[in-house]
C-alpha positions as CSV (number, residue, x, y, z in Angstrom):
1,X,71.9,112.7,122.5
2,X,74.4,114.7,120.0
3,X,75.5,112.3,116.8
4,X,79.5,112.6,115.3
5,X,80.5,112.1,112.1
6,X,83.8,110.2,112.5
7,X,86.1,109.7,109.7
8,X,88.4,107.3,109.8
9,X,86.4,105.3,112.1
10,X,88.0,101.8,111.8
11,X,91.5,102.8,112.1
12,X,93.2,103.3,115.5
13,X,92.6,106.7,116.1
14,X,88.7,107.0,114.9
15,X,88.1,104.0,116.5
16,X,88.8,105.0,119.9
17,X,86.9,107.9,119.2
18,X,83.9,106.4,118.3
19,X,84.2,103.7,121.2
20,X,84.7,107.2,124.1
21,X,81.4,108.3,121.8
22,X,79.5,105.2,122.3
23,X,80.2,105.1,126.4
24,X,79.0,108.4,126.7
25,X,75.6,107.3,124.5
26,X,76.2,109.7,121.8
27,X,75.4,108.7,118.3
28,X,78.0,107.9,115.5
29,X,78.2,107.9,111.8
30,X,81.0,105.7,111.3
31,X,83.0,107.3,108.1
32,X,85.3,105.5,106.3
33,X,86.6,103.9,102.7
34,X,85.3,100.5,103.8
35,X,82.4,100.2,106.2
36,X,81.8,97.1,106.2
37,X,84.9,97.1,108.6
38,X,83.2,99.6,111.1
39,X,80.6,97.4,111.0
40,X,82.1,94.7,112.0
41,X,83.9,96.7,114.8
42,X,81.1,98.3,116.6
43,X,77.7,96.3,114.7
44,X,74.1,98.3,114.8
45,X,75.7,100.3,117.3
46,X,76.9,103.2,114.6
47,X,75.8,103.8,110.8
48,X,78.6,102.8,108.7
49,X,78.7,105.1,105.8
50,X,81.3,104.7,102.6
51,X,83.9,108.4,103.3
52,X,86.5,109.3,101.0
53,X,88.2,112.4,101.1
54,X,89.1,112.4,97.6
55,X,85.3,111.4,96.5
56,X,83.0,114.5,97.0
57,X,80.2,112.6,96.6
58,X,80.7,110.7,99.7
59,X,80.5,114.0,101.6
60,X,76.5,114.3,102.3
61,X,76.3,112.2,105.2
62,X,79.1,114.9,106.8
63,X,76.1,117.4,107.4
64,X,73.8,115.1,109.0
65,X,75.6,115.0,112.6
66,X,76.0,117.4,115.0
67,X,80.1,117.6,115.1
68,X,82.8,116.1,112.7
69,X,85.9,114.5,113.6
């Protein structure tokens, strides 16, 4: 099993993303500003992480997969 990092993963585009991720049993890291909506999206199913492109301190959890979208 690979893991993604996935930014925007609550809005329309990351979500589909991370749902094509899921069915194919890959891991996610579900990246956004708010991740408590991820959560509520896709549950224990992902890790919901806080991701702010304009906060480089919310960058660390971008190493830990094995692909970034």
């Amino acid at each position: 099993m690979r893991t993604y990092f996935i930014t925007g993963a609550s809005g329309t585009i990351g979500s589909n993303v991370v749902k094509a991720l899921l069915e194919k049993n890959d891991g996610v890291i579900a990246a956004t500003r708010h991740p408590e909506k991820s959560a509520a999206l896709f549950g224990d199913k992902v890790e919901s992480v806080s991701f702010d492109f304009d906060d480089a301190s919310t960058f660390d959890h971008a190493l830990e997969g094995d692909g970034i979208f």
